[in-house]
N, C-alpha and C positions, 0 to 999 in steps of 0.2 A: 601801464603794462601793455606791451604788443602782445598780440598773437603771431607764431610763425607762421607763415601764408606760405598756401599749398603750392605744387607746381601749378598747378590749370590757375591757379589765381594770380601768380606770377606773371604769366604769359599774359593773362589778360589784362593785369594793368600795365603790362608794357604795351599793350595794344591800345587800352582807351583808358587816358587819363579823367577819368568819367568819375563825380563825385561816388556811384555805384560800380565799385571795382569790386571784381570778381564774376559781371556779368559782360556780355557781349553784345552790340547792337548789331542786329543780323539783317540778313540780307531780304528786302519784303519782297518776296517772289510769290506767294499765296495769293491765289487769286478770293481765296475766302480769309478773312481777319478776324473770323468768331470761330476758331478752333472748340470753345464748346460745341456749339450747333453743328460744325460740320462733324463730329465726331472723331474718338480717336487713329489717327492715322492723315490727316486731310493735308499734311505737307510731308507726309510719309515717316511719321514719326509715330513714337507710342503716344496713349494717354498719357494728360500732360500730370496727371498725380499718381501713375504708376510710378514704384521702387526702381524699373529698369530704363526709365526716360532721365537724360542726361540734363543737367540746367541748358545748356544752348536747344537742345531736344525739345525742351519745352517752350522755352521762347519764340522757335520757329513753328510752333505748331501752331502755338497762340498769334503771330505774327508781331511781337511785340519786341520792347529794347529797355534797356536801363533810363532811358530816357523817357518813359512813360507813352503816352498816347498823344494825340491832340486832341483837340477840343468836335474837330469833325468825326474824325476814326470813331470816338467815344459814344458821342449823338447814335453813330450807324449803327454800331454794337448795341448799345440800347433798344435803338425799336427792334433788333432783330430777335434778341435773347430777352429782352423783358426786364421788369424790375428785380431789383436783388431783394426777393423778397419770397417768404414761406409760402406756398399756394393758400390761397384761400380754401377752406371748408365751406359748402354748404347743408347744413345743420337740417336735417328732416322735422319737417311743422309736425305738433302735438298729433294732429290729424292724421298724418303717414303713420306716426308710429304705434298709434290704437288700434289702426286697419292691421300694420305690420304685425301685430300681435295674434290676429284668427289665425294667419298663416299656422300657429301651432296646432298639429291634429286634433290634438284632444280638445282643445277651446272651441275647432271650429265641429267638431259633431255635436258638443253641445247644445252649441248655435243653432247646428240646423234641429234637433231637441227641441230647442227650445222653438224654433216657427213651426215646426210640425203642432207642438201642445196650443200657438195662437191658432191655429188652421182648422183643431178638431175642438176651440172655442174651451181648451182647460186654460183657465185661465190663471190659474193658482201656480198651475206646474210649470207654465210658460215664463210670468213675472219672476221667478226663484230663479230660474236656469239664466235669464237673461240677465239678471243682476250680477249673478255671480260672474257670466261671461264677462259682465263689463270692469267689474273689479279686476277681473284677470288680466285685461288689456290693457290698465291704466296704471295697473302695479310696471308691467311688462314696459309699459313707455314710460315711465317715469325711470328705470332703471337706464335703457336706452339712451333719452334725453341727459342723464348726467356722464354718460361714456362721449355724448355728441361735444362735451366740453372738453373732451381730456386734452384738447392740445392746448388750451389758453395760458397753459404757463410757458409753452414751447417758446412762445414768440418773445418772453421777455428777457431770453438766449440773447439776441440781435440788438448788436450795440445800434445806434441813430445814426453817427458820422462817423470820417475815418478821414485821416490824412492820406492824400494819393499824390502824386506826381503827374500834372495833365502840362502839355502846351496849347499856344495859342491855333501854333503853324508848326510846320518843320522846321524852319528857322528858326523860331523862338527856343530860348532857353527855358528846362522845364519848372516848376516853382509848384512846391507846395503849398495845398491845398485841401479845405476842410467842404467835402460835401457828405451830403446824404446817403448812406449806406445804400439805398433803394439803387441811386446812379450806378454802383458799381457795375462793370463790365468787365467779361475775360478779357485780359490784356494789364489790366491797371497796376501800375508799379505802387503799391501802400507801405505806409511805413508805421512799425507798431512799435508802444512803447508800455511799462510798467503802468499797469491798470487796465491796460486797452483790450475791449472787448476784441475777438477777433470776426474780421466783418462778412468773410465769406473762405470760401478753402484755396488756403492759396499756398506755395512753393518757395520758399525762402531762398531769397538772392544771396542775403549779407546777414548774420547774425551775430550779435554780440553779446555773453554770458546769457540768453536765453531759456526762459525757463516759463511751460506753459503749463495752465493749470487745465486738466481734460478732464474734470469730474463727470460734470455734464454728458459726457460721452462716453467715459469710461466706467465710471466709478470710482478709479483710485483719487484716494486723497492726496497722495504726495504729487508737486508738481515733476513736470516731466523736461527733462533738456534739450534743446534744439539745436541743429545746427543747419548751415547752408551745404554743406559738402553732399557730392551725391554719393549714394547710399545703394548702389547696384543690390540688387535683389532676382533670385536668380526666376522668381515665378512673376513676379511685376505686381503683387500684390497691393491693392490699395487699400494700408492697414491705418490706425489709428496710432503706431507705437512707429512709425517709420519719422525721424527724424528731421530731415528737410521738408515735412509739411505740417499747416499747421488749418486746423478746421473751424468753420464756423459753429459759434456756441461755447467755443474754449475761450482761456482771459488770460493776459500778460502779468504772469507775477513778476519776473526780474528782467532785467537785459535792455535792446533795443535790437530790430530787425527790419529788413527791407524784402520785401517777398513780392512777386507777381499773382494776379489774380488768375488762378483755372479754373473757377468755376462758383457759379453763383446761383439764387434763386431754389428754383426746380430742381438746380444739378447738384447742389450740396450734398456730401453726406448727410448733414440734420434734416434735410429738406425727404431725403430715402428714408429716414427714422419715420418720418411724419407718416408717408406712405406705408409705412409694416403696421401701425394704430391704425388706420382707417380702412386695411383689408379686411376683408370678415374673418374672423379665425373658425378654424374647425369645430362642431360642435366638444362639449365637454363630456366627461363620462356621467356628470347626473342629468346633462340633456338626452345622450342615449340612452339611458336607461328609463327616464319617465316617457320620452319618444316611443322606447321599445311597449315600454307596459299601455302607453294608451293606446297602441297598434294593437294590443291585444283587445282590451275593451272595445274597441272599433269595430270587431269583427263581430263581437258578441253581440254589441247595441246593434247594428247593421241587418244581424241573420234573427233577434228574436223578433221583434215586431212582424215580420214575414211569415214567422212559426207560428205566433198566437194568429194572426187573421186566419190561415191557411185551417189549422187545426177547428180552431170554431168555424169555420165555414163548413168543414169537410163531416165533424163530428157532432156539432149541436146546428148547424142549419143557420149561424148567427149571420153577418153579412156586416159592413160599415160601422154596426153598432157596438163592435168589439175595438175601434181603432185609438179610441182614449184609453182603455186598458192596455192595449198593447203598447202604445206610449208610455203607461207610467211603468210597464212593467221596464222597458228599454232603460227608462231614467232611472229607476228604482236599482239596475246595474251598475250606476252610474256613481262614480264618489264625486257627486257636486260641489263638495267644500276641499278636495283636493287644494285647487289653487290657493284658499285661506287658510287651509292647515300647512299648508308648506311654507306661505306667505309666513305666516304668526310664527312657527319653528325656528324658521332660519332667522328671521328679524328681532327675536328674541335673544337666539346666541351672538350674532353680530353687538347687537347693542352691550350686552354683557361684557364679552369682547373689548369694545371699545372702552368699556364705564372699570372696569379692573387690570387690564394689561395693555391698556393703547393701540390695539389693533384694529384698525378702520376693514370692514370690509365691504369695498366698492359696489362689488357684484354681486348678490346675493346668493344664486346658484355655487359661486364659488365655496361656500360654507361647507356647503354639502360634499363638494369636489374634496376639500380638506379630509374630511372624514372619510374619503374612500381613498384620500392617498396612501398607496404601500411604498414608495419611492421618491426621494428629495434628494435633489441634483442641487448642488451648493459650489461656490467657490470654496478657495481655504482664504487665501487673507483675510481678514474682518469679518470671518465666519468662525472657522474654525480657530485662527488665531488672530492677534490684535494685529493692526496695522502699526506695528513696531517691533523691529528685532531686538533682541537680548546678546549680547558680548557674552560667549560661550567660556574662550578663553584665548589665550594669546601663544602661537608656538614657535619653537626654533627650526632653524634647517635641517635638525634632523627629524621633527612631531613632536618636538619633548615641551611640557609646557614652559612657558617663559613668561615669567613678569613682566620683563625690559621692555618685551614685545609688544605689549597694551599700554605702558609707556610712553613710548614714542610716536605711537598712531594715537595716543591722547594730546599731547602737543600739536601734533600737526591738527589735531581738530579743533582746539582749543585756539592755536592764534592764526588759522585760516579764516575761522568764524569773526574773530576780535579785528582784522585787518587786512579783511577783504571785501569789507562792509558788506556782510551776506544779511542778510534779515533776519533768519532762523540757522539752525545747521541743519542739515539732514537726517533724517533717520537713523544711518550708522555712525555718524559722529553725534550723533546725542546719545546714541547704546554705551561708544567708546566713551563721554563723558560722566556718563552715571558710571560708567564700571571703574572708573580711574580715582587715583588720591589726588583729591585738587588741592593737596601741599603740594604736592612733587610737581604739579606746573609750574607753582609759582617761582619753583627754581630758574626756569627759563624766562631770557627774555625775548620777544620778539623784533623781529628785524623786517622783515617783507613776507606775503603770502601770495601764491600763483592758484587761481581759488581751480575748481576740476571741470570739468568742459567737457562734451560728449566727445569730443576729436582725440583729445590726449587722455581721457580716464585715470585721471588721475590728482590730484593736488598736493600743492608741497607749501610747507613752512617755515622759511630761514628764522633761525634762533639765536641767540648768543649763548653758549655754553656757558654752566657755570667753572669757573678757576679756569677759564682755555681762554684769557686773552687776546685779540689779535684775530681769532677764527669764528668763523660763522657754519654754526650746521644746517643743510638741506635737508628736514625729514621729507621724505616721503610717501604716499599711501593714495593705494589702488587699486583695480584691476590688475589682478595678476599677473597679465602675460602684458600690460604694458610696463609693469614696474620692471618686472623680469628684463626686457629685452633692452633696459636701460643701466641695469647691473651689470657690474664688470666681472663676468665668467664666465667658463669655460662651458660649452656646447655641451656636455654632457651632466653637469651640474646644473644648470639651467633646466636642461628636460627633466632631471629626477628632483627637481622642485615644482617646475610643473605638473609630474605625474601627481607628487604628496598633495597638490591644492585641487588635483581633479578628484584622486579617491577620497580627500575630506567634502567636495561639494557632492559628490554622491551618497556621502551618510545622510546630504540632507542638509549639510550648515555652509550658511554662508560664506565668503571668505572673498578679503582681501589683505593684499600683502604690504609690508612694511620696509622701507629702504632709508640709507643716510648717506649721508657723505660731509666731511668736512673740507671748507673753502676756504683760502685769506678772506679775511672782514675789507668788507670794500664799500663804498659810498652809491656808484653806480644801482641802477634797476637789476635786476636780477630777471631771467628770462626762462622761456620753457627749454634752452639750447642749454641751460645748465643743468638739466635733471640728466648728468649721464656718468658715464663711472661711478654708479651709485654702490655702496656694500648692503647686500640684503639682510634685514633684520631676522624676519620670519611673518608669518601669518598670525593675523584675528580671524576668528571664526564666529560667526552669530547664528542663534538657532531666533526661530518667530515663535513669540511670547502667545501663549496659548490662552484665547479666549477664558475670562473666567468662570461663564457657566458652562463651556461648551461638550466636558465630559460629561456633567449630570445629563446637559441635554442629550446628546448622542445612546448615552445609554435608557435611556426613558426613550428613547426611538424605538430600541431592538424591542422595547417591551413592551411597544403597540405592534410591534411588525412591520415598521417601516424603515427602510433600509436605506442607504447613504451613497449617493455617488458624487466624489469631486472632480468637478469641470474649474482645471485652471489653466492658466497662461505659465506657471513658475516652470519651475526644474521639477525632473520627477522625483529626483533622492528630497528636495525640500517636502515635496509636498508627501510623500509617504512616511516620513520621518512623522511631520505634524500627525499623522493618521494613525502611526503606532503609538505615537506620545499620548495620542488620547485613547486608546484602547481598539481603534477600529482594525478587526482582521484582516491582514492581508495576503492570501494564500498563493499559488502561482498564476501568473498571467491577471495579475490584480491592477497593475500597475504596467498604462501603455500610454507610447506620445501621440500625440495626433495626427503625424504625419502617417500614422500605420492606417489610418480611417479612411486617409485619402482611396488608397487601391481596393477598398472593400466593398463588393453590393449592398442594399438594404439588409438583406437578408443575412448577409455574414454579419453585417455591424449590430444586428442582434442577437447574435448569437454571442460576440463578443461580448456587450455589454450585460449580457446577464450575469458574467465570472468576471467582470471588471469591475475595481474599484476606483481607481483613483486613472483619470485621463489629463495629462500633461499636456503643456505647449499648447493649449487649445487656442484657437481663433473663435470667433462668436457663429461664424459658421457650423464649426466641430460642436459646439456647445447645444444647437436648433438641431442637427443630425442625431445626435447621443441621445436627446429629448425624445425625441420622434422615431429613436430607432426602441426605446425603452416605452414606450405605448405602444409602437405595433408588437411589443412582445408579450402583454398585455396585462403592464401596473399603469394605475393611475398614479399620472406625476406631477410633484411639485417643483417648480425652477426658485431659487433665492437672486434675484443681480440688483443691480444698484445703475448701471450705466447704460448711455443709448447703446452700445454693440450688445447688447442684452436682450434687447426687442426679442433677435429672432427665435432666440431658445424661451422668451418668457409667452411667445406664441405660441410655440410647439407644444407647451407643457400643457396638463389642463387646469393647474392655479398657477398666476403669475403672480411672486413676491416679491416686493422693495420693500425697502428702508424707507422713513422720511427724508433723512436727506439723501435720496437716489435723485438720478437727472430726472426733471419735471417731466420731461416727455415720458419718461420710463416709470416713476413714480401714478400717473395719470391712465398708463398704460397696464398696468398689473390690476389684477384681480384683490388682491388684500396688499395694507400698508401696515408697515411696522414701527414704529415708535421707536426703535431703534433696534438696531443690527444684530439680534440676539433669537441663538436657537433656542432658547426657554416657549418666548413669545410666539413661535413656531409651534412651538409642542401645544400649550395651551389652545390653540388656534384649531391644531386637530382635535382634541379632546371637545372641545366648544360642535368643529361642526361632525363627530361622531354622537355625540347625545345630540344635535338637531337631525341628524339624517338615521340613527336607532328611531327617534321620534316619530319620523317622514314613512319608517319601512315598516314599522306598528301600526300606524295607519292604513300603508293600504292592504296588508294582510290582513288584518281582521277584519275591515271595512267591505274588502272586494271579497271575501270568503262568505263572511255575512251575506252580503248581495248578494251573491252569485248563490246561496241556498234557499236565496226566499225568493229569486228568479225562476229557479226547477221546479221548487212548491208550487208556486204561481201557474204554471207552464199546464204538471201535473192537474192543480186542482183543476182549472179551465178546461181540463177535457172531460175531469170526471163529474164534477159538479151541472147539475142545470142553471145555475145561477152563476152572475163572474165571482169567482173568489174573496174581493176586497173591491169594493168600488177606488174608482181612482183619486175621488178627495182625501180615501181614506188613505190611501198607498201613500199620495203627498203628506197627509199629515205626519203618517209616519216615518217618512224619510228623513224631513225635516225636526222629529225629535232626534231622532239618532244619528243625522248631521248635527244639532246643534252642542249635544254633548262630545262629538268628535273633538269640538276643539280641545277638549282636557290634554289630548295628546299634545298639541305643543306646551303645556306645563307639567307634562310628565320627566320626572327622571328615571332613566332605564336602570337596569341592572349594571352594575361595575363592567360587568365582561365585555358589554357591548364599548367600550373606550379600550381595551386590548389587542382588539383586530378591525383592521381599514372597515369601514362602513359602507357594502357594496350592495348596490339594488339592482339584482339579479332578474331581468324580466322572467325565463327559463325556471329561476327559482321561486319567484312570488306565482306562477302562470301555477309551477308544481301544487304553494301552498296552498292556494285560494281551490284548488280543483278537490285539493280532498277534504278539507275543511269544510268547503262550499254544499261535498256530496253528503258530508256527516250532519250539516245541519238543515240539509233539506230532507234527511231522514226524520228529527227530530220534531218538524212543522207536517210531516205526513202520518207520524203517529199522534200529533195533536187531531190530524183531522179523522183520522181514526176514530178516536177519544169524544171528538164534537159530531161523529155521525152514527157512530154506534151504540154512543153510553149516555147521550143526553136528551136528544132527539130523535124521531124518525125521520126520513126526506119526507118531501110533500109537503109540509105544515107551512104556514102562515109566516109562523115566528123564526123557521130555520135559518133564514137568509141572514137576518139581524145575528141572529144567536151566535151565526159560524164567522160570520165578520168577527165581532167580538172577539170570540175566543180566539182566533187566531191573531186578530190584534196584539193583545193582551200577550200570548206566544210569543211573535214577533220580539216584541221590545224585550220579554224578561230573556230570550235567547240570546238575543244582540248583548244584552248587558253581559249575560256569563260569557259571553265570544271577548269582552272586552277586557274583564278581569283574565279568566284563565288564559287565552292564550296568551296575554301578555303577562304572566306571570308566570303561570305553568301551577310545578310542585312547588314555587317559592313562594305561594301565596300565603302558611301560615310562618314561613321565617320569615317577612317582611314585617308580619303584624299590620302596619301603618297601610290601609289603599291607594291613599295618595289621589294626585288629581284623577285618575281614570278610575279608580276604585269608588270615590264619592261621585260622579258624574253617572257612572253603572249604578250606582244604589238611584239615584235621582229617574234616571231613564224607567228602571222596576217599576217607581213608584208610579211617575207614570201613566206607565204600563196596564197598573193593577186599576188607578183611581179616574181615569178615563171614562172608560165605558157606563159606570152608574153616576157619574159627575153629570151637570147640566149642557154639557159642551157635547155629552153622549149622543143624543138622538139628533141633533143637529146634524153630526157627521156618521147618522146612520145604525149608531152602537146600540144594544141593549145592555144591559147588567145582568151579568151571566151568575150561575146557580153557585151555593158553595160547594156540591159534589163538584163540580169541573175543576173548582181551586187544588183538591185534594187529589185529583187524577192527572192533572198538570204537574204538580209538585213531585211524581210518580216518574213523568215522562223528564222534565226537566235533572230530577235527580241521575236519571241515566243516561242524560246526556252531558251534566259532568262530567262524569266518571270515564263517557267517553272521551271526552276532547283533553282530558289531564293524559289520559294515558296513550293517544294519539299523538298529544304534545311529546308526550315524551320519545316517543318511537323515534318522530320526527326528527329533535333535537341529537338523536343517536347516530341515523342516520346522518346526521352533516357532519357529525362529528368523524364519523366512520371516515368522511369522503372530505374531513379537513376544512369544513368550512363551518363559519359560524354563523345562526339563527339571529 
């Protein structure tokens, strides 16, 4: 079978009877031959892989011919442009990136914490803070170190060799030849065939039944069809879906083709992928938020050690000898096991994650990200619906349904596929073939098939009718408006066929049209000059086959609170259709194309995007804009893609989701991996890092509430007291009881509610809790010292110093315990019955608490063994301070509720 050749292809094989007809050998007037490096424009021409650069356009810009290069041109190109190859990375040593890690505020005040406690010779307070810092840095590069890897699978994109077109001379005839991918240079005429990697982005001269497979890049599964014809575009975009190019990292499923090289290396589109992984991306919403809260403890650690020297200087005469106290008072502010309780949290649900629904997550932060997403930007194909349409139904020329009509576009699929040696069928011819009676093929027999081609849109399959003797039918089936304009009718019938296939593709269903024609039976080939005087059948319609968990999942969204927006390439009636089909609302101005985005500010396109649902015709541009116009409004959000034009929206977002099989570079580049393409896997993934980050935000509420009242206590007694409050080995010892029970919090499970609504850590709102929590239990520790100054001793004595350590010891931790039960329970403490890990970790802490000071380990660390009257006067103070913090709790909890947000 021939192809009809265009006029421009005419002209030029009557001009160069050149085994490469359809190109032109131009005239080398460029004083430069590496049209990449000189950039676009350098023989006054566009870019040579823009939509609106002409194939001679490109040739002369490249300075090249259908005759390929020589063996000199080639060599010069080379040293100037470099090898065809992905930039190297260099990978930051173990070393960079444990330094790179103080960079975080809060690690590096510890740090200095920690050389201040070596400086004033505590050496207890010092080893603890510096361990932890180091843990913190090595967690932190170790995460780094495995991002420094994500392009390793990038490179196994790039095929090795490639067949090119080189001479010796000018005079030599050119002969192909098989070099090393790396050689390539702009200019190079290659020729690609069924399996072939593609070696670099290059412009198709000549192609034949073409069809390239762009996963890698794209995402979509189905291959895509090429052709050489140019393809004017009216903005000159350089897309991935433009037809006469074809990119490095894509592979040759069918055809064979002849293309020149634009661009290699550096200049690749994959080679720009590479460069979106290796910028740094903007921080996340649970990096500002622990950023913002250790901003806040910065300030506190920073201004008390100042207050305690200043005060003891000013009020008891003390001088230097206060500076180890006012260090542990600083640390004692401080949640030293932050970074292990967040470590242990998140690294628990990850791994859960992985061990029950296959969700890898790369980047640990990201867990936490999950759980405060209130918004998930998705495509629709292979999200919302399967990457397969469904045969709706088949209609006449008037809308009426027709059998006949699915029929005959069954035939034509049936011995297109049998004898045109295609590999597979298509997607719409395997819908038409499941929807059809494969008896009623077998009626037919086959004669010749003209298979569909992106030039003509369309394919036909001569058949022999059954009882018609003598005649051969042409079915036909296509693109509408090329079937149409191949039918023999009337200008007004024509249009009010095209209108019925335009208002059926804005319900949403797909469509292509159906035509026949009978022929005398002939021997000859049959050609594409026979599809004409066709009689119009009618139209198939196909709707996309809707994911099968994707309504439970969508609706398990609304009822965490996390809302939907689809970013696609389709049509917009497809894609709202799929969106009513599964339930999602789509009220007015729900549904807009992308071209609307173009003319809008920042500021308008979020304004948009908060009453938009569903965004059409998207480019991966529109896809990074919508992203980042729906953060600056201010959700944290999730991106779902699968292909490299995905990078830029999976940057913008702050979780980046693939599939396993997403393009490697994009797969490497996302924050969590999915086991496959399914919004279930999504939902769990939030739920997973909503109980790790309820965990994370129970922590430092009680933790920093706690601290921050035994800070004021601390602060208070020092002035009032003659003696310091708690010596500093004591203040260490008890930090580290009540760090080391902290960790129960990451084996805690929260309350249900806390997996209903995003999981947000509010510095404004922890700064609120901890300030009056903090002020209620440094109430608590002044009526203790009340209790220890008026009811058991008098000042003066010997023994008081001991006694008041003690007691307030003793204080301390059974405080901290009830801080851990009740506030993280409230009034649900007797409907849970069960404590659970932080319930049993508080009874441990009490005990303690109580068995401390008359134990042998007592007087070591300064303690006596206090009276039984204290036990029973405590039990006094402690009882009303339950009672406090339950029904504080509760105000509290009223209060967010008031004001719509959750505790």
């Amino acid at each position: 079978m021939r192809r009809r050749p265009s006029v421009a292809a005419s002209w030029l094989a009557a001009q160069f009877p050149a085994p490469l007809r359809g190109v032109v050998e131009p005239q080398r007037t460029a004083p430069d031959p590496l049209g990449q490096a000189a950039g676009p424009g350098a023989v006054g021409t566009a870019d040579p892989r823009s939509a609106a650069a002409t194939t001679l356009q490109v040739l002369r810009h490249l300075d090249t011919g259908p005759r390929g290069l020589t063996d000199d041109e080639a060599a010069a190109r080379l040293a100037r442009a470099g090898e065809n190859t992905l930039p190297a990375r260099h990978d930051a040593s173990w070393l960079r990136l444990v330094v790179r890690g103080v960079r975080d505020p809060f690690t590096a005040v510890l740090l200095c914490l920690g050389l201040v406690s070596a400086a004033v010779f505590a050496w207890g307070t010092a080893c603890v803070i510096l361990l932890l810092v180091a843990v913190s840095c090595v967690l932190r590069a170790s995460g780094e170190h495995r991002a420094d890897r994500s392009m390793a699978g990038l490179r196994e994109l790039v095929a090795t060799t490639s067949t090119v077109l080189r001479r010796a001379d000018e005079a030599t005839a050119p002969a192909a030849r098989e070099i090393p991918v790396a050689d390539l240079v702009p200019g190079d005429i290659v020729r690609l065939g069924a399996g072939d990697l593609v070696p670099a982005d290059v412009r198709l001269l000549r192609a034949d039944g073409l069809t390239v497979h762009q996963a890698a890049l794209t995402g979509e599964s189905a291959p895509v069809a090429k052709s050489a014809a140019d393809a004017p575009h009216p903005d000159g975009a350089v897309g991935f879906d433009q037809p006469q190019l074809c990119f490095q990292g894509s592979s040759v499923v069918s055809g064979s083709a002849t293309a020149v090289v634009v661009a290699t290396g550096a200049h690749t589109r994959l080679a720009a992928a590479e460069g979106q992984v290796a910028r740094p991306r903007e921080p996340s919403a649970f990096e500002q938020s622990v950023n913002g809260i250790s901003w806040i403890l910065i300030r506190f650690m920073l201004l008390t050690p100042p207050l305690v020297l200043m005060a003891g200087a000013a009020l008891r005469g003390r001088g230097l000898e206060t500076l180890p106290f006012a260090v542990a008072v600083a640390v004692g502010l401080t949640p030293e096991m932050l970074p292990v309780v967040v470590t242990t949290c998140l690294t628990r649900g990850a791994a859960l994650l992985a061990r029950t629904h296959g969700v890898i997550v790369k980047r640990l932060p990201a867990l936490h990200n999950l759980g405060a997403v209130d918004m998930l930007c998705l495509d629709k194909t292979g999200t919302l619906t399967q990457d397969r349409p469904v045969v709706e139904r088949g209609l006449d020329a008037d809308g009426r349904t027709d059998p006949d009509v699915l029929r005959w576009a069954a035939v034509n699929a049936w011995w297109t596929l049998h004898l045109a040696d295609l590999p597979a069928p298509d997607a719409l011819d395997e819908a038409v073939l499941d929807a059809a009676d494969e008896a009623g093929l077998m009626a037919y027999e086959g004669v010749a098939a003209l298979p569909f081609d992106s030039v003509r849109r369309l394919s036909t399959a001569v058949v022999r009718t059954p009882h018609r003797l003598g005649t051969h039918t042409l079915v036909v089936k296509g693109a509408v408006e090329a079937v149409l304009e191949r039918c023999a009718l009337p200008d007004e019938e024509r249009e009010r066929l095209a209108d019925l296939a335009d208002r059926t593709a804005r319900a949403g269903l797909r469509v292509l049209a159906v035509a026949t024609a009978e022929r005398p039976a002939r021997a000859r080939d049959y050609t594409p000059a026979d599809e004409r005087g066709l009689t119009f059948r009618g139209l198939v319609t196909f709707h996309d086959a809707l994911a099968p968990t994707a309504a439970d999942a969508l609706a398990a969204f609304a009822g965490k609170g996390v809302g939907v927006k689809v970013l696609t390439g389709d049509h917009p009636g497809t894609a709202a259709r799929a969106c009513r089909d599964l339930g999602i609302p789509l009220g007015p101005d729900a549904v807009v194309t992308a071209d609307r985005l173009d003319g809008l500010t920042d500021a308008e396109l979020t304004a948009l995007a908060r009453r938009t649902t569903v965004f059409a015709r998207c480019t991966p541009e529109h896809k990074a804009r919508v992203g980042a116009a729906l953060r600056a409004g201010g959700h944290t959000v999730g991106f779902l893609g699968d292909g490299v034009n995905d990078l830029p929206a999976l940057r913008a977002a702050d979780v980046g989701i693939a599939p396993r099989d997403a393009a490697d570079v994009t797969r490497e580049s996302a924050d969590v991996v999915l086991a496959e393409k399914d919004l279930t896997a999504i939902g769990h993934a939030i739920d997973a890092g909503r109980h790790s980050g309820g965990n994370v935000a129970g922590y430092l509420r009680i933790t920093l509430s706690s601290n921050l009242g035994n800070v004021i206590a601390m602060l208070a007694a020092g002035l009032l007291m003659p003696f310091l409050p708690m010596l500093p080995a004591q203040v260490l010892v008890q930090n580290l009881c009540f760090d080391t029970v902290q960790l129960a919090f990451a084996y805690d499970r929260p309350h249900p509610s806390v997996l209903r609504r995003p999981t947000v850590l509010s510095p404004r709102e922890v700064l609120r809790f901890i300030t009056g929590f903090g002020i209620l239990n440094a109430f608590a520790d002044l009526a203790t010292f009340a209790v220890l100054a008026l009811s058991l001793h008098g000042p003066g004595t010997g023994d008081d110093e001991a006694i008041f350590h003690s007691g307030w010891f003793t204080e301390n931790l059974l405080t901290q315990a009830l801080v851990m039960v009740l506030l993280r329970t409230g009034r649900r403490l007797v409907a849970e019955r069960a404590l659970g890990p932080v319930g049993w970790a508080a009874t441990g802490l009490a005990v303690i608490g109580i068995a401390l000071p008359p134990s042998p380990l007592g007087p070591v660390l300064g303690l006596a063994t206090l009276p039984v009257a204290y036990y029973l006067l405590l039990a006094v103070v402690l009882a009303f301070y339950a009672t406090a913090l339950i029904r504080a709790r509760g105000r509290y909890e009223r209060s967010l509720a008031d004001r719509g947000i959750r505790c």
